[in-house]
Backbone as a printed PyTorch tensor [residue, N CA C, xyz], in Angstrom:
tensor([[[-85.2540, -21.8130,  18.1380],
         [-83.9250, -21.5180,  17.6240],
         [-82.9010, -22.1240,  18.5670]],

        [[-82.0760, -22.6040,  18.4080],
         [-80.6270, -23.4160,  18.9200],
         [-80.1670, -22.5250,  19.5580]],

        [[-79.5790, -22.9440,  20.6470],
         [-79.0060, -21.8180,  22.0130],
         [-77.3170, -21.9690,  21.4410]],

        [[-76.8710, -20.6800,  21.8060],
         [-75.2940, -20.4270,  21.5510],
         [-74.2790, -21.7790,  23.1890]],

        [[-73.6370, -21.9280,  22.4650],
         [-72.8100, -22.8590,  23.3060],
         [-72.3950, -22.5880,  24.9620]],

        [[-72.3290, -22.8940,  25.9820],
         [-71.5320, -22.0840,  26.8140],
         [-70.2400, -21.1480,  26.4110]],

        [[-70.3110, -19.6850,  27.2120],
         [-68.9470, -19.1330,  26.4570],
         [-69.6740, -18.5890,  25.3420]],

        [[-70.5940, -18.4500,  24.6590],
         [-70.8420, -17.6180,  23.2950],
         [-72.1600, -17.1510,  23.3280]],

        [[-72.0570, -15.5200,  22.7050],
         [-73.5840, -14.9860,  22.9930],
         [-73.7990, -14.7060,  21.2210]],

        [[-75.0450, -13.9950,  21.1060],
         [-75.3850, -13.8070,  19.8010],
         [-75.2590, -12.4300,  19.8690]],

        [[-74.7340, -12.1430,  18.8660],
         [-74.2950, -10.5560,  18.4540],
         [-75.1900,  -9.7070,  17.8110]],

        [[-76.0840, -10.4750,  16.5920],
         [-76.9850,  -9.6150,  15.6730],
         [-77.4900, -11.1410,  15.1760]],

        [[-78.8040, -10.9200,  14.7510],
         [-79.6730, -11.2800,  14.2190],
         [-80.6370, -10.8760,  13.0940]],

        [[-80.0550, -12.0490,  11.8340],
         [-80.4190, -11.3070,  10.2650],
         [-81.7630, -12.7100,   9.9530]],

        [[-82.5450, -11.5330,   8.6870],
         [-83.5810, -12.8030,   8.1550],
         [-83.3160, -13.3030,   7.1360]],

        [[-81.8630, -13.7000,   6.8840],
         [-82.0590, -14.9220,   5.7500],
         [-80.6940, -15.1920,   6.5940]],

        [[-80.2480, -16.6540,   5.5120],
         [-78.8560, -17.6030,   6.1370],
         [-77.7660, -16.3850,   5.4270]],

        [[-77.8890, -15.8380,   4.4470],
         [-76.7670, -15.3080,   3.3270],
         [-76.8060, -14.2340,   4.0700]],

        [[-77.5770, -13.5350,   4.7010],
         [-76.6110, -12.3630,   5.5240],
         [-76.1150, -12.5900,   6.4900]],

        [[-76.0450, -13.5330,   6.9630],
         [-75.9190, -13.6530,   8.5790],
         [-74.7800, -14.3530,   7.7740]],

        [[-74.5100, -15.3280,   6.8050],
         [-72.6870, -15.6840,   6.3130],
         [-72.0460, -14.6940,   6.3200]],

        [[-72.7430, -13.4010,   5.1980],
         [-71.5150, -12.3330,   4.5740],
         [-70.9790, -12.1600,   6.1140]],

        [[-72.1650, -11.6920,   7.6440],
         [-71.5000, -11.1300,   8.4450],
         [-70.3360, -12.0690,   9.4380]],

        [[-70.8230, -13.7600,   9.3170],
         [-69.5520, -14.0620,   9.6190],
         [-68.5320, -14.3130,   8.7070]],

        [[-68.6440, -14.1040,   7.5540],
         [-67.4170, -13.9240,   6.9490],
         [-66.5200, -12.2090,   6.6100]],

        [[-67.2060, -11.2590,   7.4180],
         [-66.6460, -10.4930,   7.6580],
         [-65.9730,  -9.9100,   8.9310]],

        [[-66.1790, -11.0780,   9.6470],
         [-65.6780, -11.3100,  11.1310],
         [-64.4510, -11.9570,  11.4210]],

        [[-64.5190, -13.4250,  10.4330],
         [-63.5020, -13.9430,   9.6320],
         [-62.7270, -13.0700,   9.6500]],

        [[-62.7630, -12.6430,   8.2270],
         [-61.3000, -11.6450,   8.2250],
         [-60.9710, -10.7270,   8.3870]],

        [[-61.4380, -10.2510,  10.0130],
         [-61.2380,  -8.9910,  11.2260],
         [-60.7140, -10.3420,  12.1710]],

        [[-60.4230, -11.4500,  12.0030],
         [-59.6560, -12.3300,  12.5440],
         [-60.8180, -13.0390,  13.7950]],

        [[-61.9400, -12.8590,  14.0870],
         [-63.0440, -12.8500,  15.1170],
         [-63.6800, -14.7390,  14.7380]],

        [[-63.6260, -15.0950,  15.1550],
         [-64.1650, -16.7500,  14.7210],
         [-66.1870, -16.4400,  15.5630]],

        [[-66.7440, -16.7730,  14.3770],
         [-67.4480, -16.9610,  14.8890],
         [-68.9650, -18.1270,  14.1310]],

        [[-69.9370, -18.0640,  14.6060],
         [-71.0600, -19.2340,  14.1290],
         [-72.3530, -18.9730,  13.6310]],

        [[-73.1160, -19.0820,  12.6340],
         [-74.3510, -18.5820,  12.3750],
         [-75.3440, -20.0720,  13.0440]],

        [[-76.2120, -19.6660,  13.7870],
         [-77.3420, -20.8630,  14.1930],
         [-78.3870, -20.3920,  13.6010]],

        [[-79.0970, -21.5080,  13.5010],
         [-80.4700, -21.4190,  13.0670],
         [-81.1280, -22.7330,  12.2750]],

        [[-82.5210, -22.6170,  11.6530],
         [-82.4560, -23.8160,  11.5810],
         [-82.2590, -24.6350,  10.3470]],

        [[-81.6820, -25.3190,  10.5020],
         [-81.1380, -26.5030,   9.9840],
         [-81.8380, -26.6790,   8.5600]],

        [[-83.5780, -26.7000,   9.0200],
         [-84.1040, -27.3790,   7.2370],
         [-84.3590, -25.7240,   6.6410]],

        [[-83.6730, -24.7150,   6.8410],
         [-84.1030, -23.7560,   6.1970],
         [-83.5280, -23.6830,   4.7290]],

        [[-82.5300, -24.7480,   4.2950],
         [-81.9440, -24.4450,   3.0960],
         [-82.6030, -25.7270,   2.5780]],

        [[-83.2600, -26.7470,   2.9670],
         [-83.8400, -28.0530,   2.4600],
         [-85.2460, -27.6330,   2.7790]],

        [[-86.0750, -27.6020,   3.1910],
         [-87.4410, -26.9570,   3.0270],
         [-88.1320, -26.1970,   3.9300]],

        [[-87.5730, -24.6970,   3.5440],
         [-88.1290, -23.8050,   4.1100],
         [-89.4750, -23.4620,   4.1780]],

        [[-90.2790, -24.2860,   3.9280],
         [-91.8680, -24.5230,   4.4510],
         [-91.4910, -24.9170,   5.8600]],

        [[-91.0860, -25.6840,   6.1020],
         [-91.2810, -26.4940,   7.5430],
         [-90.7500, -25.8020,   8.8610]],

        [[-89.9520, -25.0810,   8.3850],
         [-89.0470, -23.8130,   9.6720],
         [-90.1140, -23.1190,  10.3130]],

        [[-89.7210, -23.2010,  11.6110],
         [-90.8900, -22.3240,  12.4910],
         [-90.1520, -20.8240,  12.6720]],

        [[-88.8060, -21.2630,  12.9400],
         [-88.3710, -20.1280,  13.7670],
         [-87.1090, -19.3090,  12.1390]],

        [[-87.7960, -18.1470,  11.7840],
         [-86.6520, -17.5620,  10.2200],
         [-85.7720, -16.5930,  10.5950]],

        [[-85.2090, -16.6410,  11.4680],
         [-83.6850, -16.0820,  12.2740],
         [-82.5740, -16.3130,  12.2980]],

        [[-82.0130, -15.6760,  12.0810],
         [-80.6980, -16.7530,  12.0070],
         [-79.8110, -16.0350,  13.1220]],

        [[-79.0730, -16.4610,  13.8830],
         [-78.3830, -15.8600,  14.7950],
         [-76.8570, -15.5070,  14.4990]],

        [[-75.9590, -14.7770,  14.6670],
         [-74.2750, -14.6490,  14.4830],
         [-74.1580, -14.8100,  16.0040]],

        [[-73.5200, -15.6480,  16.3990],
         [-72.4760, -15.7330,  17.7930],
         [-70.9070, -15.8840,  17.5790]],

        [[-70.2900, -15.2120,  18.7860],
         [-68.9400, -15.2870,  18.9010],
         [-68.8450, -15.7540,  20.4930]],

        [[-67.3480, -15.7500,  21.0930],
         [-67.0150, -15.8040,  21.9010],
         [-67.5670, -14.7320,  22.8640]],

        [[-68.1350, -14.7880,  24.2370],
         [-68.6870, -13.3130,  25.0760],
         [-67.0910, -12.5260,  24.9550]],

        [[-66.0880, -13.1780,  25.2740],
         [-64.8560, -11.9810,  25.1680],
         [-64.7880, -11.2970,  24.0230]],

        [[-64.8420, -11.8650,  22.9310],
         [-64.6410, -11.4350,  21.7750],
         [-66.3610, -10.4690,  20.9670]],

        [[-66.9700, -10.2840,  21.8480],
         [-68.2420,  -9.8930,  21.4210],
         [-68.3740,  -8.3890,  21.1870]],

        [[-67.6360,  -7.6940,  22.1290],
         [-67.6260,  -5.6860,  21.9840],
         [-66.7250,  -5.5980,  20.1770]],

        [[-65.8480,  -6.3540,  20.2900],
         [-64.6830,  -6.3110,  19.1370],
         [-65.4630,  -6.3710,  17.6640]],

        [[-66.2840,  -7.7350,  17.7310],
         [-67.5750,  -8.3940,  16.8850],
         [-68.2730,  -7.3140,  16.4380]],

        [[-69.0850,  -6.7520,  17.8470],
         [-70.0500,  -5.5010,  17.2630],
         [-69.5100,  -4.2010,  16.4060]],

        [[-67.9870,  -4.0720,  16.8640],
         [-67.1630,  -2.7440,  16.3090],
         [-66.9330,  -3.2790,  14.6120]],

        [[-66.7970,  -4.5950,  14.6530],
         [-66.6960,  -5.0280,  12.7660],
         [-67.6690,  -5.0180,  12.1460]],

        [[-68.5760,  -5.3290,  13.2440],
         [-69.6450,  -5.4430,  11.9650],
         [-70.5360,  -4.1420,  12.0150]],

        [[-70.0420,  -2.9560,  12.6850],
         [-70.3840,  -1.4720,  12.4470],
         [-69.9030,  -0.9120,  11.5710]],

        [[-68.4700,  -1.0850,  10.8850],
         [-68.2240,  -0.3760,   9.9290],
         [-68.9490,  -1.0760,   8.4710]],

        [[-69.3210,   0.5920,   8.1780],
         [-70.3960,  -0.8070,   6.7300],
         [-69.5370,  -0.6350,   5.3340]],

        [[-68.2420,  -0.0500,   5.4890],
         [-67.7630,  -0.2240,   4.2590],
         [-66.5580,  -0.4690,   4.5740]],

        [[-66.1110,  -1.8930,   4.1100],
         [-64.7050,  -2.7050,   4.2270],
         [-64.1920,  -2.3720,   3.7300]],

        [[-62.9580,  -2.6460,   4.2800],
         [-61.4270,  -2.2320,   2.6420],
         [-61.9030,  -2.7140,   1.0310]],

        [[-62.5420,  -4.2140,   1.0600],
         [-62.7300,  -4.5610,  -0.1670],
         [-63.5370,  -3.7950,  -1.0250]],

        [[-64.7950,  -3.4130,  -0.3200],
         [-65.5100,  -2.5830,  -0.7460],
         [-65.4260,  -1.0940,  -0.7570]],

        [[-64.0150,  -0.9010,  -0.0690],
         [-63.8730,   1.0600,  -0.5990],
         [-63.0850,   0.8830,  -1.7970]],

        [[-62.1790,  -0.3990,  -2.0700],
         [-60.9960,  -0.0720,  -2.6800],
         [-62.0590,  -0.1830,  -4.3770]],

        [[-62.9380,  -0.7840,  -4.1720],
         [-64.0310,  -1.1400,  -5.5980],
         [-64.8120,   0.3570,  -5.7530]],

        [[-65.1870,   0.9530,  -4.8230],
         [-65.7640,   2.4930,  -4.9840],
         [-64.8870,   3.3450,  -5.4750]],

        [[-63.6390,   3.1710,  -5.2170],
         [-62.6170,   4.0590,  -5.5400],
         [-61.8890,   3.7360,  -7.2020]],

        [[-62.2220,   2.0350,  -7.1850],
         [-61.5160,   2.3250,  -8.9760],
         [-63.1820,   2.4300,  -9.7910]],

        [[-64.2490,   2.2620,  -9.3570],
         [-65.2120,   2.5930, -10.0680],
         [-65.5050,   4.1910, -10.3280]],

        [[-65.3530,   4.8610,  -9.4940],
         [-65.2240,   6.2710,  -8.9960],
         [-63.8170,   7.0990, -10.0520]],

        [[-63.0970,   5.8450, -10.2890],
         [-61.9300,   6.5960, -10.7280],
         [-62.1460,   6.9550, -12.3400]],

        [[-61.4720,   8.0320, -13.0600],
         [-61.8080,   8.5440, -14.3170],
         [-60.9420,   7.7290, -15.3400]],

        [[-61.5370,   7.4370, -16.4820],
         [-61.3260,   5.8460, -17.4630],
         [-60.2180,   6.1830, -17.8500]],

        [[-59.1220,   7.6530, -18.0870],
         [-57.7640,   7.4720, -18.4240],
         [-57.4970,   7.1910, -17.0910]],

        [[-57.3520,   6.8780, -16.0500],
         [-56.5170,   6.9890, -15.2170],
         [-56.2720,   4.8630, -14.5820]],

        [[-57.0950,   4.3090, -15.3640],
         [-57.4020,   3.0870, -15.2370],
         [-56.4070,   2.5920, -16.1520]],

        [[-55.6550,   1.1610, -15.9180],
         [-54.4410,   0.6650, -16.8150],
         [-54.6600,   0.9870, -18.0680]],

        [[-53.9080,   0.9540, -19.0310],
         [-53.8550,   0.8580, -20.4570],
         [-54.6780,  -0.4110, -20.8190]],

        [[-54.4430,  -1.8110, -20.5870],
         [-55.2230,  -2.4700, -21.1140],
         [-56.9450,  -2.2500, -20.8210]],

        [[-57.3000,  -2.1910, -20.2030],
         [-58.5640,  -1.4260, -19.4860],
         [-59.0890,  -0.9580, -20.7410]],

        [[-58.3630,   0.1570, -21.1970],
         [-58.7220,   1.0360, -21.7380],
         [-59.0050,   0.7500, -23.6160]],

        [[-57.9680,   0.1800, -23.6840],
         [-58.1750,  -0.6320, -24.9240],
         [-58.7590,  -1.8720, -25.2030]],

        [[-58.9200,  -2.3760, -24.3360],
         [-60.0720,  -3.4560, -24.0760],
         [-61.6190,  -3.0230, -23.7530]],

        [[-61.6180,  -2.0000, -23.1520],
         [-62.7800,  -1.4440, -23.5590],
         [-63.5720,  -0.6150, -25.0340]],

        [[-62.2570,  -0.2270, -25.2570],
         [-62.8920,   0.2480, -26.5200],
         [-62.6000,  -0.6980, -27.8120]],

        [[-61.7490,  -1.6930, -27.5570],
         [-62.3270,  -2.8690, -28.5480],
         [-63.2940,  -3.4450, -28.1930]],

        [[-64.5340,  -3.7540, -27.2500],
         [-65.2050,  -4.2030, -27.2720],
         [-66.7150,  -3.0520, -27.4240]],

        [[-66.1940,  -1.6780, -27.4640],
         [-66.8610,  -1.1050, -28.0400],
         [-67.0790,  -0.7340, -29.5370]],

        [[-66.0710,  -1.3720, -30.2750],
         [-66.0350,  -0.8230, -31.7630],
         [-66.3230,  -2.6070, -32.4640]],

        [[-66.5850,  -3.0720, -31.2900],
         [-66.9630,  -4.7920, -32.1130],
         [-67.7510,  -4.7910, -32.5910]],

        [[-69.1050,  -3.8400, -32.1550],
         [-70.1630,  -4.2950, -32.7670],
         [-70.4380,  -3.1140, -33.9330]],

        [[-70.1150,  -1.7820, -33.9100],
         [-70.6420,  -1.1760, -34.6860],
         [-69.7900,  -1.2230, -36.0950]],

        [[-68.5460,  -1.4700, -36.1490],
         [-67.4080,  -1.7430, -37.1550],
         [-67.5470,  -2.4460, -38.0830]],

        [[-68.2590,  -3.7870, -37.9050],
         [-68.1050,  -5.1680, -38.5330],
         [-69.8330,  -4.2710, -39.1960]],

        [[-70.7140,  -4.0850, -38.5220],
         [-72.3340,  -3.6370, -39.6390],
         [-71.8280,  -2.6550, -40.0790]],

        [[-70.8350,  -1.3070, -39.7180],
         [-70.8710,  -0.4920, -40.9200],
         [-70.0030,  -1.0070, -42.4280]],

        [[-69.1640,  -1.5820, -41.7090],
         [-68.6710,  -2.5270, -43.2180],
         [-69.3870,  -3.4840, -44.0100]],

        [[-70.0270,  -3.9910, -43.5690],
         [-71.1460,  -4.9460, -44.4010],
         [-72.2950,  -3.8980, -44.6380]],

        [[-72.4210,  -2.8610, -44.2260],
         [-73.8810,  -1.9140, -44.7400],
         [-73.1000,  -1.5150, -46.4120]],

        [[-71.2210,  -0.9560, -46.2350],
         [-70.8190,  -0.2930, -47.2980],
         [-70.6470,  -1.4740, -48.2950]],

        [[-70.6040,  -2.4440, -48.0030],
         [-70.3350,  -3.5940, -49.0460],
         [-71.6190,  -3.9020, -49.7510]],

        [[-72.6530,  -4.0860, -49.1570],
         [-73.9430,  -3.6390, -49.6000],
         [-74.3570,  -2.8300, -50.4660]],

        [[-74.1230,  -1.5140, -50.0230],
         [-74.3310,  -0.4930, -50.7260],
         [-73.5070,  -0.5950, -52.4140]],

        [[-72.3800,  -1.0290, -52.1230],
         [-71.7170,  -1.1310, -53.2310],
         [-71.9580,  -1.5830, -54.3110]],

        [[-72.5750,  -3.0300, -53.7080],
         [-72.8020,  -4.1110, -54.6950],
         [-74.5610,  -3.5830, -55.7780]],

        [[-75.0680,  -3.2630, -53.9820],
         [-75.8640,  -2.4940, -55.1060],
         [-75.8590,  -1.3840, -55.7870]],

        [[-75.5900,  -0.6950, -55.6910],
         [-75.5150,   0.4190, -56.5420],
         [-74.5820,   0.2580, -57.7230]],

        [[-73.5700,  -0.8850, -57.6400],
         [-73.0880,  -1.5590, -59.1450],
         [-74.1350,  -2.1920, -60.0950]],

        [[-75.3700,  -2.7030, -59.2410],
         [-76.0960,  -3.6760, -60.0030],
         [-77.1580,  -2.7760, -60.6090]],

        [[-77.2630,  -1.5410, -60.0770],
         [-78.5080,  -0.4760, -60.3220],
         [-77.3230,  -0.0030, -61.4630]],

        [[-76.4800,   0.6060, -61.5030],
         [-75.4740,   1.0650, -62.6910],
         [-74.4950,   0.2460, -63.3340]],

        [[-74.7890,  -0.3670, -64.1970],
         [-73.8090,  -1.2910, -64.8660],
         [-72.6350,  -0.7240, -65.5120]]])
């Protein structure tokens, strides 16, 4: 595995490339710059990788700060999504609400009208 630069240690260590992004992109925007290493052909042919680690490094100054972000496990983005999922369906905009229930009356509306048009036609053709 690739050594962190002078000046930068590794903070946590995940087993795929996509967690070790989300966590520097949640470092990102806690304002923290930091680098995922590892190796190189793991996204071109991960047969050939010896080493399946991927490392997060930051700056050593910036490293206590690093560990405190990436301890909290639920971000603003992700409370503010618990909280309108969590929230009760009148209390969600008006369009919300009518957009949901037009796309709930799409499907059953349009077959009960073609079942009664049905019915009609036949039961004209059974009674003349």
């Amino acid at each position: 595995m690739p050594r962190p630069l002078p000046g930068m240690v590794a903070i946590a260590e995940f087993g795929n490339r996509f967690a070790a992004d989300v966590a520097s992109a949640r470092l990102t925007e806690a304002g923290i710059d930091s680098t995922v290493l590892g190796d190189p052909a793991a996204a071109i042919a991960p047969h050939h990788i010896t080493e399946r680690w991927f490392s997060l490094c930051v700056r050593a100054e910036a490293a206590d700060h690093a560990r405190e972000a990436l301890a909290d496990p639920v971000d603003a983005t992700h409370r503010s999504d618990v909280e309108f999922v969590a929230s009760a369906f009148r209390d969600r905009p008006r369009w919300i609400r009518v957009a949901t229930w037009a796309l709930i009356l799409a499907i059953p509306v349009p077959l009960l009208v073609s079942l009664v048009l049905v019915l009609l036609v036949t039961t004209r053709s059974l009674f003349p």
